[in-house]
C-alpha positions in Angstrom: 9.8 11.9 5.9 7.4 11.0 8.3 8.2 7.3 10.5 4.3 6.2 8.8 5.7 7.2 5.4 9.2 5.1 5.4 7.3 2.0 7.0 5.0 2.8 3.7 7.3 2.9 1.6 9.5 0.1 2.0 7.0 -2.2 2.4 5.1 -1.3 -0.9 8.3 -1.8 -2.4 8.5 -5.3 -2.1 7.8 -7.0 -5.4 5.5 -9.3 -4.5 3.3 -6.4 -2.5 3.9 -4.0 -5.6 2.8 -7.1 -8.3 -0.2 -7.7 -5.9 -1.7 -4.1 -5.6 -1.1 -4.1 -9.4 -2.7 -7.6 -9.8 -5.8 -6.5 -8.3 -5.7 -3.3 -10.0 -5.5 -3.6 -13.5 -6.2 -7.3 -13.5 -9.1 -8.1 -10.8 -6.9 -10.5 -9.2 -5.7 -12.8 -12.1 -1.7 -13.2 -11.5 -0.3 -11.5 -14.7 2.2 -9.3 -13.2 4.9 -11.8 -11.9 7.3 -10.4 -8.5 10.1 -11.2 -11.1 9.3 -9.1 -13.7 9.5 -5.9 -11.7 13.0 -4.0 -11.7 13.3 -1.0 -9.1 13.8 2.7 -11.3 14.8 5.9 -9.3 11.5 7.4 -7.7 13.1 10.9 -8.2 11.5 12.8 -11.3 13.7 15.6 -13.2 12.6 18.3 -15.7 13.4 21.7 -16.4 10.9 23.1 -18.8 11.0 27.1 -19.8 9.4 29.9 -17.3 8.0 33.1 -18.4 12.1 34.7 -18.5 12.5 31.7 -20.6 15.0 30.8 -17.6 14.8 27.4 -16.8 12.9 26.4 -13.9 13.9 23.4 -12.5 10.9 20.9 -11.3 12.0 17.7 -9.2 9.1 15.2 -7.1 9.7 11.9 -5.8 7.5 9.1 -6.1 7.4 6.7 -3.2 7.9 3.6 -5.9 8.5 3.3 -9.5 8.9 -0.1 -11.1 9.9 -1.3 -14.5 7.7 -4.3 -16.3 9.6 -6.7 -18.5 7.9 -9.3 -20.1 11.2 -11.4 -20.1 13.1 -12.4 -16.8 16.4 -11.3 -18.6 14.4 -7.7 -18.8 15.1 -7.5 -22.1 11.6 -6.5 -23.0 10.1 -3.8 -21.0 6.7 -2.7 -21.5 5.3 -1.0 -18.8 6.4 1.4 -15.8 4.2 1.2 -12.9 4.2 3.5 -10.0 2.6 3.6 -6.2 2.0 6.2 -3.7 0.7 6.0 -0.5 -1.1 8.3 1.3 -2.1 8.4 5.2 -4.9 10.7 4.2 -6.2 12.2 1.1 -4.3 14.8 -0.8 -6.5 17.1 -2.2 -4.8 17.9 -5.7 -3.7 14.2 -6.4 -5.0 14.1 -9.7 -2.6 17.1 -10.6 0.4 15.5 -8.6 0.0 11.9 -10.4 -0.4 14.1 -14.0 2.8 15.5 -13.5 4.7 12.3 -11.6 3.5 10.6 -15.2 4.2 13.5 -17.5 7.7 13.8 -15.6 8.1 10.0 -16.7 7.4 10.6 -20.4 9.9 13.4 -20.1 12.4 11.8 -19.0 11.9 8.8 -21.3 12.4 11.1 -23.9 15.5 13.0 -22.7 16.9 9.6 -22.5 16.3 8.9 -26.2 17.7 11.7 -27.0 21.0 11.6 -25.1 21.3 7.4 -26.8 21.0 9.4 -30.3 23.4 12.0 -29.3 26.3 9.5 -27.9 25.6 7.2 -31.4 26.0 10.3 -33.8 22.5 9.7 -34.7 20.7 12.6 -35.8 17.8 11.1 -37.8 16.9 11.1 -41.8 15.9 14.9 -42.0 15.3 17.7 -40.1 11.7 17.2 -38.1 13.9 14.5 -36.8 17.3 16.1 -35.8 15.2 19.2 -34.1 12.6 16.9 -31.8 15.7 14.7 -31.3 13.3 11.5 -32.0 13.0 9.1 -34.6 9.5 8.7 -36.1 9.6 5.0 -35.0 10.7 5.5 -31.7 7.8 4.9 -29.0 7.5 5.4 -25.1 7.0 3.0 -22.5 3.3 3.4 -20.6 3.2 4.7 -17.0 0.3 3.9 -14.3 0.6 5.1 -11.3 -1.5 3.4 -8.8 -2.6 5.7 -5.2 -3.3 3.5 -2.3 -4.9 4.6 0.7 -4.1 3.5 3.8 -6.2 5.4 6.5 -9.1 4.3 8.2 -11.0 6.7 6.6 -12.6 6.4 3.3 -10.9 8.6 0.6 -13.1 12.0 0.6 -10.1 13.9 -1.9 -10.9 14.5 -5.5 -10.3 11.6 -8.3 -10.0 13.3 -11.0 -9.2 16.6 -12.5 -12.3 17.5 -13.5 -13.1 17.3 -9.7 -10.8 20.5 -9.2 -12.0 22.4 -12.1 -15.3 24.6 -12.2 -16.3 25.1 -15.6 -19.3 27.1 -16.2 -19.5 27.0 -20.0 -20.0 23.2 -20.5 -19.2 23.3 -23.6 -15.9 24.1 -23.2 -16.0 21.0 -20.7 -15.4 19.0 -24.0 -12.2 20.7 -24.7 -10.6 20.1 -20.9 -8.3 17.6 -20.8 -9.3 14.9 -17.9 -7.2 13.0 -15.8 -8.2 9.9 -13.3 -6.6 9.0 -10.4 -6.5 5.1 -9.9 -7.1 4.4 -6.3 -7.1 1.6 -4.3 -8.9 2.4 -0.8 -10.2 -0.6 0.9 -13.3 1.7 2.3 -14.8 1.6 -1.0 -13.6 -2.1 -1.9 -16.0 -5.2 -1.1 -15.5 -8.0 1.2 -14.7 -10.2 -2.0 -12.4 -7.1 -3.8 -10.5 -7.6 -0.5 -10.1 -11.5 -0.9 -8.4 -11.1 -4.3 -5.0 -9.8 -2.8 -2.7 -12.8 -2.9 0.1 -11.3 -0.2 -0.8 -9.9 3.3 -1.4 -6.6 1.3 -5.1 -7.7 1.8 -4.9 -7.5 5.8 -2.7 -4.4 5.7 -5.6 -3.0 3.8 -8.4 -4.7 5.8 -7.2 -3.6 8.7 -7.8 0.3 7.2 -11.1 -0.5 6.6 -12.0 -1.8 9.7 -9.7 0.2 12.2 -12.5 1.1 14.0 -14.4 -1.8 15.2 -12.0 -4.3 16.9 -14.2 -7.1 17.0 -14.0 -7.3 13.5 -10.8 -7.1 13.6 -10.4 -10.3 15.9 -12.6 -12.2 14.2 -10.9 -11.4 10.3 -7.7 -12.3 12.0 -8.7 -15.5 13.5 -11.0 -16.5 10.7 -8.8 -15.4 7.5 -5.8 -16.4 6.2 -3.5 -14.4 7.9 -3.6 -16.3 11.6 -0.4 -17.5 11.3 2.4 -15.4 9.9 2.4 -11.7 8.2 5.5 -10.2 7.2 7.0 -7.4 10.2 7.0 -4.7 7.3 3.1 -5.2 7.2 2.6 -5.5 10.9 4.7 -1.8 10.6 2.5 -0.3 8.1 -0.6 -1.1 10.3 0.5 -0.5 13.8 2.3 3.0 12.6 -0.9 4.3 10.5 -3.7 3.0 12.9 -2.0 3.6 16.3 -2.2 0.1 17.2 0.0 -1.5 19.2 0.0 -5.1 18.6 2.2 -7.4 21.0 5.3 -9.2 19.5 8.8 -10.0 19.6 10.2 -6.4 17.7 13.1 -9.1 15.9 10.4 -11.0 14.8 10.9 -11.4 10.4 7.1 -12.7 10.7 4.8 -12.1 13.5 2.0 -14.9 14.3 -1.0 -12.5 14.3 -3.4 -14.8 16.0 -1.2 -14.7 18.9 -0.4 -11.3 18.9 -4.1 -10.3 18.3 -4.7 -12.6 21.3 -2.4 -10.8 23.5 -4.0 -7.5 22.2 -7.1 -8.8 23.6 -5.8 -10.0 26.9 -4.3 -6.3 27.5 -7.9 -4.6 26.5 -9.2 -7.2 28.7 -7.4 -5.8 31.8 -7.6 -2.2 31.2 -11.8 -3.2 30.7 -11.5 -2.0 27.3 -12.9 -4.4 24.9 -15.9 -6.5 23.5 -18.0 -4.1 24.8 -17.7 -5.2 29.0 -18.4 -3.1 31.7 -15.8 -0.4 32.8 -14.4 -1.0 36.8 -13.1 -4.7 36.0 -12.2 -7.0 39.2 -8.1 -6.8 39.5 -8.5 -11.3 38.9 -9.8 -10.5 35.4 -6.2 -10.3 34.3 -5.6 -13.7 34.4 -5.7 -14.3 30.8 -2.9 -12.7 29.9 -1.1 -14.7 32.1 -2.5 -17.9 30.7 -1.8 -16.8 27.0 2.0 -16.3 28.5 1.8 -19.3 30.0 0.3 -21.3 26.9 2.6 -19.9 24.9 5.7 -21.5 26.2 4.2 -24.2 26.1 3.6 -24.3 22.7 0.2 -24.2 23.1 -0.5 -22.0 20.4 -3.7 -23.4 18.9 -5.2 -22.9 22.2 -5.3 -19.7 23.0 -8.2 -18.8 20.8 -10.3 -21.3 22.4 -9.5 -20.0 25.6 -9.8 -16.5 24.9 -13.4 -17.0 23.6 -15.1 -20.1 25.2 -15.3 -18.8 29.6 -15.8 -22.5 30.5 -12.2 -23.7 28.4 -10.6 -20.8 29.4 -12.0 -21.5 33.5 -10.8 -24.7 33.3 -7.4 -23.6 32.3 -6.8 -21.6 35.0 -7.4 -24.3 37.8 -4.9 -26.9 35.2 -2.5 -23.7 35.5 -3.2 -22.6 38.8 -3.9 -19.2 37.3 
């Protein structure tokens, strides 16, 4: 698995990311899904259906996440499996991957009914029920599986099965079974879509949309709600699937992402790579990195925005540093 992939995976795993993409989803925002409720199942997903021999084939495919929802801390009542995958770009048959990731679910739901009624002795009240191995009462949990896209390009793969089909005779269209991905790719989401996110799921995501113009970048960063701290997992996620490079402390639990944004700037600054400046910079123009340094162990954190963007602050600075 791919570095991008594991940094993916482990953050989306996180209950409180997984409730929140979730959240959004199915909810527009409204906090339904609680962190708490959400029990970790095994992402791998067995069956072994008949080939034409009538050998059995067997058919295995992991999902990067797979989550039980309980409606009672105790998870005595579960409702609801829920299941993400990430992508770094689009896959072009997701809507037949998800079908089967689900189907595979229901499957397996089943088989595990089944093998409860075996160990109990319980083979039903007549026949239908002994052969399907089901009770007429028995019911199967739901499963959503929820794709997220995290590239800085806009998802361009099919959404829906129908998308891969080419049907001529529309009226056998009818007869076609659909299936619909459900994607959440921030190049398609609105400014305000973006504010519902309630974890730093929402910068991860922002960050996708706007990969490619790093002043808007600065300016989310300094202007949002994520200025101060944003878990290392989502600082990961970002840096590994939009080759950036973002200056921190690699021990660091939570990274301060004004600073580090900051220090971003102060590096594009020397290499005359940012805000749009003329190429062929003066060697002197490297001084703000040293003053962010040198605010910084001071402590002077809540200065080094003002000095990165006002010149006359940040001149008179350097002459109180020496810079």
């Amino acid at each position: 698995m791919a570095e991008k992939d594991i940094y993916a995976k482990k953050y989306m795993g996180k209950n409180a990311v997984f409730a929140d993409a979730f959240n959004v989803l199915l909810y527009h925002g409204r906090q339904r899904i609680r962190p708490e409720q959400l029990s970790p199942l095994d992402s791998v997903e067995v069956a072994a259906p008949y080939g034409k021999t009538g050998n059995m084939l067997a058919l295995e495919r992991i999902r990067d996440n797979i989550k039980l929802l309980s409606s009672k801390e105790d998870g005595t009542a579960a409702y609801l499996l829920l299941g993400i995958d990430t992508q770094s770009k689009p896959h072009l048959a997701m809507p037949v991957r998800n079908m089967l990731y689900d189907s595979l679910s229901y499957v397996k739901q089943i088989e595990d009914i089944r093998e409860r009624y075996r160990q109990e002795h319980d083979y039903g009240k007549d026949s239908e029920e002994f052969l399907s191995g089901l009770h007429r009462d028995d019911k199967l949990l739901p499963v959503i599986t929820a794709v997220v896209n995290l590239s800085s390009k806009p998802w361009d793969g099919p959404l829906r099965l129908y998308d891969m089909l080419e049907i001529e005779d529309l009226e056998l269209r009818h007869w076609v079974q659909d299936f619909k991905i459900h994607l959440i790719d921030p190049h398609r989401m609105s400014e305000a879509d973006l504010e519902l996110f309630q974890t730093d799921l929402g910068l991860v995501l922002k960050w996708m949309k706007y990969a490619n113009d790093k002043d808007r970048l600065y300016r989310m960063v300094r202007e949002g709600a994520y200025a101060k701290t944003v878990s290392a997992d989502a600082v990961r996620v970002i840096e590994s699937h939009t080759n950036t490079k973002l200056k921190y402390r690699k021990d660091e639990e939570e990274i301060d992402m004004c600073l580090a944004m900051d220090m971003l700037l102060a590096e594009a600054e020397i290499k005359g790579e940012t805000r749009g400046r003329a190429e062929g910079r003066e060697e002197g123009e490297n001084r703000l990195a040293q003053l962010i340094l040198r605010l910084k162990k001071d402590g002077r954190t809540a200065d080094i925005v003002t000095a990165a963007d006002d010149i006359k602050i940040r001149n008179e600075m350097y002459r109180l540093y020496g810079i």
